[in-house]
C-alpha positions in Angstrom: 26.1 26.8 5.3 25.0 23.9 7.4 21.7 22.3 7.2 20.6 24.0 10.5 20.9 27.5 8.9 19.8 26.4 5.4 17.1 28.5 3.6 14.3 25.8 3.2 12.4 27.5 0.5 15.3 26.6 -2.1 13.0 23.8 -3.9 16.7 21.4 -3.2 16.8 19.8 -0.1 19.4 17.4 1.1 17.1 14.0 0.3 16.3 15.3 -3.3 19.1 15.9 -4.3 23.0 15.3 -4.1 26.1 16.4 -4.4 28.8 16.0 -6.7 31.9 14.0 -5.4 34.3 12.4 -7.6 33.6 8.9 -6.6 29.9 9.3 -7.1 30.4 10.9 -10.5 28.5 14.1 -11.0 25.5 15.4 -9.6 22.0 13.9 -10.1 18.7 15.5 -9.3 16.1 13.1 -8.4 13.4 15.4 -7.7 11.7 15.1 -11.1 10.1 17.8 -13.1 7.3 18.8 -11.1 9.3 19.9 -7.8 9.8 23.1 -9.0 6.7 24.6 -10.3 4.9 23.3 -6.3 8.4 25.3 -4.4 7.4 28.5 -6.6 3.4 27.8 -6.2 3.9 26.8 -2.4 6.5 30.0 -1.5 4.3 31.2 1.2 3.3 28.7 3.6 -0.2 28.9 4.9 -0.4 29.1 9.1 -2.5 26.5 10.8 -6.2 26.6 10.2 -5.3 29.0 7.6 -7.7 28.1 4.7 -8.7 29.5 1.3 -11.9 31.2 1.9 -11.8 34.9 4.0 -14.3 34.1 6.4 -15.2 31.2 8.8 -17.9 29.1 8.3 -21.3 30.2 9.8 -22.9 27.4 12.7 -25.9 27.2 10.4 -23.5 26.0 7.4 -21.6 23.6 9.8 -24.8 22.0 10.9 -26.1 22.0 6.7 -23.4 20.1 6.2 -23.4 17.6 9.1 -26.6 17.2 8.0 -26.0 16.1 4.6 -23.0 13.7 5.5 -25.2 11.9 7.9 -27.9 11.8 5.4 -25.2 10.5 2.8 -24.1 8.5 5.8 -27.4 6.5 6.3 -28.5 6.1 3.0 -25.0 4.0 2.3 -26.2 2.1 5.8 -29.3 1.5 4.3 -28.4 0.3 1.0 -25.7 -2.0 2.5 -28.3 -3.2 4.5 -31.1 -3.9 1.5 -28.2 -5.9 0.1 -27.5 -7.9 3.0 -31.5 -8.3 3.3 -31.7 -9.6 -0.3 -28.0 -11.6 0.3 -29.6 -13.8 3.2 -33.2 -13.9 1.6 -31.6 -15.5 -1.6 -29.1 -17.6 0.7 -32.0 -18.9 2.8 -34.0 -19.9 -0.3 -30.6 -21.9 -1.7 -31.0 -24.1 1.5 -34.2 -24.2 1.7 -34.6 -26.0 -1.6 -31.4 -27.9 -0.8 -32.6 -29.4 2.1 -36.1 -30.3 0.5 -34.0 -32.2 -2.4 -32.4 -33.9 0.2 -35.3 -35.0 1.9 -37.0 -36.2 -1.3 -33.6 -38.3 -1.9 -33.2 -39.5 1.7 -36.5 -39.9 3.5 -35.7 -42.5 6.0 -31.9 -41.2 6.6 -33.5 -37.8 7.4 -36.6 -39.1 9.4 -33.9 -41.6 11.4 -31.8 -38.6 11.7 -34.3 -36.5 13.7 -35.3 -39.3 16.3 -31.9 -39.6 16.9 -31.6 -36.3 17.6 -34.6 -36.3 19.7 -33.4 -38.8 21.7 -29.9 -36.9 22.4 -32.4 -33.7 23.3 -34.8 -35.5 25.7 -31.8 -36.8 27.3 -30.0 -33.5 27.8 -33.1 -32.3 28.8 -34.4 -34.4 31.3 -31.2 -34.3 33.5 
């Protein structure tokens, strides 16, 4: 039988399994333990949009359950945006007191550093 006509619901296919030759020795099955029991569980194939239950869900249940995933949906945003608030609130207070232990280290590098860069924006400014 050629693979065109083969039965497809026999749980061996032609990548699972092959055949025996006498140069490859004899046959190994590669398809491990489990293959079989899912061919005898799976030997009616479902049709598309086929599903489990026996009736289709109801507009009202469609729209419930939009409702929760966008309520699931925005409390993640809002608790990934808390911890971005509370990120930049304790990255803002790390500078902060870096730059005030730099001033008290540097006073006159910092206070040079500022006309200087007064200068370069009165310049830019005034053209």
């Amino acid at each position: 039988m050629s693979d065109l006509t083969k039965d497809w619901s026999d749980p061996v296919s032609p990548k699972t399994a092959r055949k025996a030759s006498p140069e490859a020795g004899p046959a190994i099955d590669t398809r491990g333990s489990d293959v079989g029991s899912m061919a005898a569980a799976t030997s009616q194939p479902k049709s598309f949009g086929q599903s489990d239950s026996p009736r289709a869900p109801t507009p009202s249940e469609l729209a419930a359950d939009a409702d929760a995933l966008l309520r699931k949906s925005l409390e993640t945003v809002r608790t990934q945006a808390e911890d971005l608030k509370r990120q930049s609130t304790e990255w803002a207070a790390l500078r902060s007191d870096q730059a005030r232990e730099l001033i008290d280290e540097r006073p006159l590098t910092v206070v040079a550093a500022a006309f200087g860069m007064g200068l370069i924006l009165g310049a830019l400014v005034s053209r």
